[in-house]
N, C-alpha and C positions, 0 to 999 in steps of 0.2 A: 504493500500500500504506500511506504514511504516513496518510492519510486514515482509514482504517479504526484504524490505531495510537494516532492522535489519541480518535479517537470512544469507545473504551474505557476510554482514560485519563480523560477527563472524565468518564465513569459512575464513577469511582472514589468522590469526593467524595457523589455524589447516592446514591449505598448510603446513607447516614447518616440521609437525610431518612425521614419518618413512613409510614408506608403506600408506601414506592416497589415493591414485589415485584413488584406484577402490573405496573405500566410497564413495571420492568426487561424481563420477560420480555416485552412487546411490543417494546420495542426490539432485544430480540435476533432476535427474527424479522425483525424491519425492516432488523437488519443482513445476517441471510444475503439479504436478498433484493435489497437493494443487492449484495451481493456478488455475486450472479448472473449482473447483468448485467454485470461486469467480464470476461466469457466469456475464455478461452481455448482457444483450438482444436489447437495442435501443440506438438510436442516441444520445441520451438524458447522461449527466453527470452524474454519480453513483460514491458510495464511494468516494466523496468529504471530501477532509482534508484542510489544510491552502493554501499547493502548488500540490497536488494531486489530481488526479480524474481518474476516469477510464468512456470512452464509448465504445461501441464495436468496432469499429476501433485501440480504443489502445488495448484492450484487446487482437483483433486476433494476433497482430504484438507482446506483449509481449509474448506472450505464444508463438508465434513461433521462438522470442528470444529464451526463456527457451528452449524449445523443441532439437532445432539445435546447443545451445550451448552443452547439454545434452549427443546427438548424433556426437560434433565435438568432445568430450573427448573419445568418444567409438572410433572414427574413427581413431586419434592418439597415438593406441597405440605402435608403433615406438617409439615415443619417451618416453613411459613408459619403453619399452623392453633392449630400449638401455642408459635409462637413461641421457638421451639429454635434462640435464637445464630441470625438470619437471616441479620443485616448483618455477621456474619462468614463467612458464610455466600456471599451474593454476593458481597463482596471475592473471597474465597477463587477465585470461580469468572472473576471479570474478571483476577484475577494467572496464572490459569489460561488463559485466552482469549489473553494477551497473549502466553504463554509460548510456546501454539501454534501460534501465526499468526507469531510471528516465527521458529521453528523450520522451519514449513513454506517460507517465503516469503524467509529471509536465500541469500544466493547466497555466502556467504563460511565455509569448512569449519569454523573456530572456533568464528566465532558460532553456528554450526549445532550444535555441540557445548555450548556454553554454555547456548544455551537448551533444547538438550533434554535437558541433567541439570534445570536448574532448572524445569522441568515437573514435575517428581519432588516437588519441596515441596510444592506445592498439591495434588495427590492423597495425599502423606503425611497432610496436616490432615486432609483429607477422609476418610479411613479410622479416625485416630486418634481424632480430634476428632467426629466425628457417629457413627463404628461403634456396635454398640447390643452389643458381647461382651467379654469381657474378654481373648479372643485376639486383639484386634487390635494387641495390641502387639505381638506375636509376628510379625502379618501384616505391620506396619509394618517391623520389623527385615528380613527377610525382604527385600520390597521393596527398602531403602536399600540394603542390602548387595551383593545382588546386582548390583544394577545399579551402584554406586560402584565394586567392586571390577573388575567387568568393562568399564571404561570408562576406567579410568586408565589402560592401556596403550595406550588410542585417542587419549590425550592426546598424551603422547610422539611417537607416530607423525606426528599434526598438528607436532610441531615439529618432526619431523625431515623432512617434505615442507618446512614453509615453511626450514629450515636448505638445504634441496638446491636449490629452486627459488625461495625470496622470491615466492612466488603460493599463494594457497588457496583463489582462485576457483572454481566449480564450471565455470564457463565454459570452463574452460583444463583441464577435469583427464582431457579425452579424450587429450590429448596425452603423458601423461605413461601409464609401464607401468613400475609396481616389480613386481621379483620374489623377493622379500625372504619367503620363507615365515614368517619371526617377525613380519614387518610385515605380513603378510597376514593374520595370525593376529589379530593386537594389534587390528588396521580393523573386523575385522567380528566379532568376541565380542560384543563389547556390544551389538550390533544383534541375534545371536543371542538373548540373555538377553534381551531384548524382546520379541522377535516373541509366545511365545516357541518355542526351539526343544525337542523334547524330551529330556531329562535336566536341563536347567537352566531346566524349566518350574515348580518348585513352588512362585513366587512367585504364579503366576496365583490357581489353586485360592482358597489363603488369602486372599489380596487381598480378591478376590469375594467370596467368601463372609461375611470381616467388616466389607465397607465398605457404607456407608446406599444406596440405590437410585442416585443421582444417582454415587457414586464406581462403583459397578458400570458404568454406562452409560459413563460416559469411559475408563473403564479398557480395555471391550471395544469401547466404537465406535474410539476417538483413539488410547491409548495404547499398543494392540500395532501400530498404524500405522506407528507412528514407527518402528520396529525395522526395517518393511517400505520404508519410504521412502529410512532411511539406506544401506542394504544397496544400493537402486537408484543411489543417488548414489554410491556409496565403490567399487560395484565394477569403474566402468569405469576406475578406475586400474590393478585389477590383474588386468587381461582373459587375459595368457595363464598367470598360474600358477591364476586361479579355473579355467579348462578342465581344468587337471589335477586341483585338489582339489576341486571340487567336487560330487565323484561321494561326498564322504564324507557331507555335509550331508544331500544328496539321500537316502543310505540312513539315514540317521537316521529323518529327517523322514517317509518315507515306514514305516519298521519300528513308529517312536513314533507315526503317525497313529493306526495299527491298532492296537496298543498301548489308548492311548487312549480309542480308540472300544469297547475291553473294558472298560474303566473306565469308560466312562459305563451302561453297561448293568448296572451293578452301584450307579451312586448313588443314592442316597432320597430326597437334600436334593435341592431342584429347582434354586436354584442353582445347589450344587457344579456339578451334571451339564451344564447351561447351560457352567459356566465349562470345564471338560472339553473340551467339544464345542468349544469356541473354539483350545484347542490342537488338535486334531484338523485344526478348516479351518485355523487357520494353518500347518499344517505342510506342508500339500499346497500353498499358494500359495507357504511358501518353495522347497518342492521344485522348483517352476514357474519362482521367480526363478533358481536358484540354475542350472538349464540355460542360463541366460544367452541362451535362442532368443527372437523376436520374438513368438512367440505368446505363451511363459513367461510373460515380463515382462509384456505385456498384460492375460493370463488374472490374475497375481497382481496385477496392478492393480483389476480389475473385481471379483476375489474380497475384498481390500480394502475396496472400497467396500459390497459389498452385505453382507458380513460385520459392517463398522460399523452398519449398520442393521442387520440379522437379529438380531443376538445381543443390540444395547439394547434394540430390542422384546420379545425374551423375558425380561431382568431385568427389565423395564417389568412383564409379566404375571406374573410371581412373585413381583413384589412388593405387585400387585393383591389376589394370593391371600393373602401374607402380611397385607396390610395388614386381610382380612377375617377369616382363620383363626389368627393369630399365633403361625402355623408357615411353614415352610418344607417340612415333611416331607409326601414323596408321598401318604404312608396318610393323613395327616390331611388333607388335600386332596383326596381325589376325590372325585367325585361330583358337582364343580363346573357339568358341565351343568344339574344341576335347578337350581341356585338362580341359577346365571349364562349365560344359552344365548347370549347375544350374546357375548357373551368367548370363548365357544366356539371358534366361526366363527372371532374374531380371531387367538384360539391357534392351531387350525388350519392359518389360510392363513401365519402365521409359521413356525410348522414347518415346511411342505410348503415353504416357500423355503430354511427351513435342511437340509433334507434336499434341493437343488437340483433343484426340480421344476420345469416351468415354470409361468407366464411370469417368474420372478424373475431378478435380476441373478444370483444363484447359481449360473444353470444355465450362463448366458456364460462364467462366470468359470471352474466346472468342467469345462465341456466343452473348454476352451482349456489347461486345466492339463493335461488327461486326455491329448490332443495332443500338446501338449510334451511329455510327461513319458516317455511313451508312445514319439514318435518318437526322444528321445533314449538310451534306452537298452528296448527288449522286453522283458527281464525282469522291469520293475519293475509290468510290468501287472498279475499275480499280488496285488501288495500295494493294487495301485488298485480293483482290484475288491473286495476283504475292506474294503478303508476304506467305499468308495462304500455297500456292504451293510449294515454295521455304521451306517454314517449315519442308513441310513433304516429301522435296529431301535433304537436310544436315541432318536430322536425322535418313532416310532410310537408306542413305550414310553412318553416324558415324555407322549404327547397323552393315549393313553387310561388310563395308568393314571390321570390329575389329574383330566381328564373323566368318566370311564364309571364305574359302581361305585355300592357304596351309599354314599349321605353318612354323614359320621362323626360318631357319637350325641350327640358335645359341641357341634355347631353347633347353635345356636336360631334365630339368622336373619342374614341378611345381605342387603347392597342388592346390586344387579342391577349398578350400575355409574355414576357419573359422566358427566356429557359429557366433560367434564374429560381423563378417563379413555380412554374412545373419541375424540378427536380424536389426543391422545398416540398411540395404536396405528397410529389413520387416518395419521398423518403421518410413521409409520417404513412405510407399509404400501405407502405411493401413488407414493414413490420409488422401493422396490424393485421394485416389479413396471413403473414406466412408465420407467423408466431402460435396458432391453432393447430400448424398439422405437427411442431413439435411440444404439444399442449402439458406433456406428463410434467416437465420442467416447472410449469406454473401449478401443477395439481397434486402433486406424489413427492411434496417436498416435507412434510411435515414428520 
C-alpha cells in the first residue's frame, strides 16, 4: 500500500510544472491499473503493513476511488480549456486520492476516522472553490456541519473502546460485542449522515447540485461509500444489540426510498433528480446492510460498487448537456436526440443500469438486497416493490423527457460530442455491465 502512498505524494510537487494535466490524468489510469493487479480475493486481510491492509471490500472501493478520480480529470476538462485555478485544482484532487486510499486501506479504527473526516476538506474546496452558484456556500455549510457534528460522538466512542481494550485494530474487533445503546448510537450516526440515510439526507441534494462536475462525481461514486464501508466495519462490534435495532434503520430507509423516489418524479433540474435517485439506491443497500445477513452485506457491496459508476456516468451526461445548453433544466434540454443520437444510446444504457436492468452490476446488487430484505422480514416487500417501480418511472422520465421532444427555440447549434466525451461514458459503461459475469468477487467474499 505504501507504494501507491509514495506514488501520489510525489505527483504533488509535479502539479506545479507547465502543461502537466493530460500526464497527470494518464498516470492516474496507470495507477488504477497497477492497482488491479494487487487483486484480492477474500474476506480475509492481505498485504498487511504496521497500519495497512487491504480485503476485498477495501480493494473494490479503492480502485473505484482510483478509477472515478481518473475519469473526474477526463471529465473536467473546462477547467483545463479555460485554465480555471488547475494546479489547485489537481492538488486538490491528489490530497483527495491520498485521503481515500488511506481511509479505505488503514486497519486501525482512529486513523480510519481521521482520514475520513479529512476527506471532507478537499470536496469542501471543490464545491466552494470551483461551484459556479452563489449557494454553494450554503451547500458547503450544510456538508461540514452535518457530518462534524454527527461524528464527534464517534470520536469519544473510539476512546472509550481503546480506554476498555488498549486495541482499535479492525482485526481484533470480531471479538469484542458492546451493548451500550448510547454507544451504538454515537458508532454509526455518522456513517448514517453519509450514506446518506433519509431524514439527514439534505446534505446530498445541495452538494450536487452546487459542486462543478468533477465534485459531483466523487461525491456520488466515493463519498456516500465511505458511510457504506464504515457501517460494514463498526458493526461487527455491536452484532447482538444491531439485531434488535436495527429493524429501525431498515424502516427508514426502506419508507425514505419510496419517499424519495416521489421526489424524483417531481425534479426538472437533471441533476437535483440524478442526486435524489442516489439516496433512493442508497437506502435500499443500507437496508440490505443493516439485516446484517450474508446476502445483505454482499448485495450492499455490489450495489456500492455499480452505484459508484451508475450515478458518475449520469453527472458525466448532465453535465454534457449542461456544458452545450447552459442549463440544467429538463425543458430546456430535450430534444437532445436530434442534435446528439450517440449520447442517446449512452444515456440510455446508463439509465437502464440505474433502473437495475440487466446485464449491469445493478441488477446483482438489487436482486441480492431484494433477498435479504425480503427474507428478513415479508412485510417490507410492499415498500420494495413501490421503490423498484418508482425507479424505473424517474429514470424512464429523466431519459425521454431530455431525449424525445421538440428542441428548444434558443438552441442554434451544438457538437455531437467529443471522443473525449465518449470514452468518459465508455469507461463508466464497460465496468458496469462486465463486472456481473465475474459476479462471485462481489458475492462469495464474506
Amino acid at each position: 500500500m505504501l507504494k501507491y502512498l509514495f506514488f501520489m505524494i510525489f505527483l504533488i510537487p509535479m502539479v506545479f510544472m507547465q502543461n502537466f494535466f493530460l500526464f497527470f490524468q494518464i498516470l492516474l489510469f496507470m495507477i488504477s491499473f497497477m492497482f488491479l493487479f494487487n487483486f484480492v480475493s477474500s474476506g480475509m486481510f492481505m498485504h498487511l503493513g504496521m497500519i495497512f491492509g487491504l480485503d476485498l471490500m477495501s480493494f473494490g472501493l479503492i480502485l473505484l476511488s482510483f478509477l472515478i478520480t481518473a475519469l473526474m480529470m477526463m471529465a473536467s476538462e473546462s477547467i483545463f480549456s479555460n485554465n480555471y485555478s488547475k494546479k489547485l485544482f489537481m492538488l486538490n484532487l491528489i490530497i483527495l486520492m491520498i485521503m481515500l486510499l488511506c481511509s479505505f486501506s488503514v486497519t486501525n479504527l482512529f486513523m480510519f476516522y481521521l482520514f475520513f473526516e479529512s476527506s471532507l476538506v478537499p470536496v469542501l474546496f471543490l464545491i466552494l472553490g470551483l461551484g459556479y452558484q452563489p449557494e454553494r456556500l450554503q451547500a458547503g455549510m450544510y456538508l461540514l456541519f452535518y457530518t462534524l457534528f454527527a461524528s464527534l460522538p464517534m470520536l469519544i466512542s473510539i476512546f472509550y473502546i481503546y480506554m476498555n481494550n488498549g486495541l482499535l485494530s479492525f482485526l481484533f474487533m470480531n471479538f469484542y460485542d458492546y451493548n451500550n445503546l448510547l454507544f451504538y448510537l454515537s458508532m454509526i450516526f455518522v456513517f448514517l449522515v453519509k450514506v446518506p440515510m433519509f431524514l439527514v439526507h439534505l446534505l446530498l441534494p445541495k452538494a450536487h447540485v452546487e459542486a462543478p462536475i468533477s465534485g459531483s462525481m466523487i461525491f456520488a461514486g466515493i463519498m456516500l461509500k465511505l458511510g457504506g464501508y464504515g457501517l460494514m466495519r463498526v458493526m461487527m462490534m455491536m452484532s447482538s444489540i444491531s439485531l434488535v435495532l436495527n429493524i429501525i434503520w431498515v424502516s427508514i430507509s426502506l419508507i425514505g426510498g419510496f419517499m424519495v423516489s416521489l421526489i424524483c418524479v417531481r425534479q426538472v433540474d437533471m441533476k437535483s433528480m440524478i442526486a435524489y435517485s442516489s439516496v433512493a439506491h442508497m437506502g435500499i443497500a443500507l437496508a440490505g446492510m443493516m439485516t446484517m445477513t450474508m446476502l445483505g452485506l454482499s448485495g450492499s457491496f455490489s450495489m456500492m460498487l455499480a452505484h459508484g459508476l451508475c450515478s458518475s456516468g449520469l453527472f458525466c451526461l448532465a453535465n454534457i448537456s449542461y456544458e452545450r445548453s447552459g442549463s440544467r433544466s429538463m425543458i430546456i434540454n430535450k430534444g437532445m436526440m436530434n442534435l446528439m443520437p450517440s449520447m442517446c444510446l449512452l444515456l440510455f444504457l446508463l439509465i437502464s443500469s440505474n433502473m437495475a436492468a440487466p446485464p449491469s452490476l445493478n441488477l446483482l446488487g438489487e436482486i441480492s438486497l431484494l433477498n435479504s430484505i425480503v427474507g428478513w422480514c415479508s412485510m417490507s416487500m410492499l415498500m420494495l416493490m413501490l421503490m423498484s417501480f418508482f425507479s424505473a418511472v424517474y429514470s424512464l422520465f429523466l431519459y425521454s423527457f431530455s431525449q424525445h421532444g421538440k428542441i428548444y427555440s434558443g438552441m442554434f447549434s451544438s457538437s455531437v460530442g467529443f471522443m473525449r466525451e465518449y470514452l468518459l461514458l465508455f469507461l463508466h459503461l464497460v465496468p458496469l455491465n462486465l463486472l456481473i459475469l465475474k459476479s462471485e468477487i462481489c458475492m462469495l467474499w464474506l
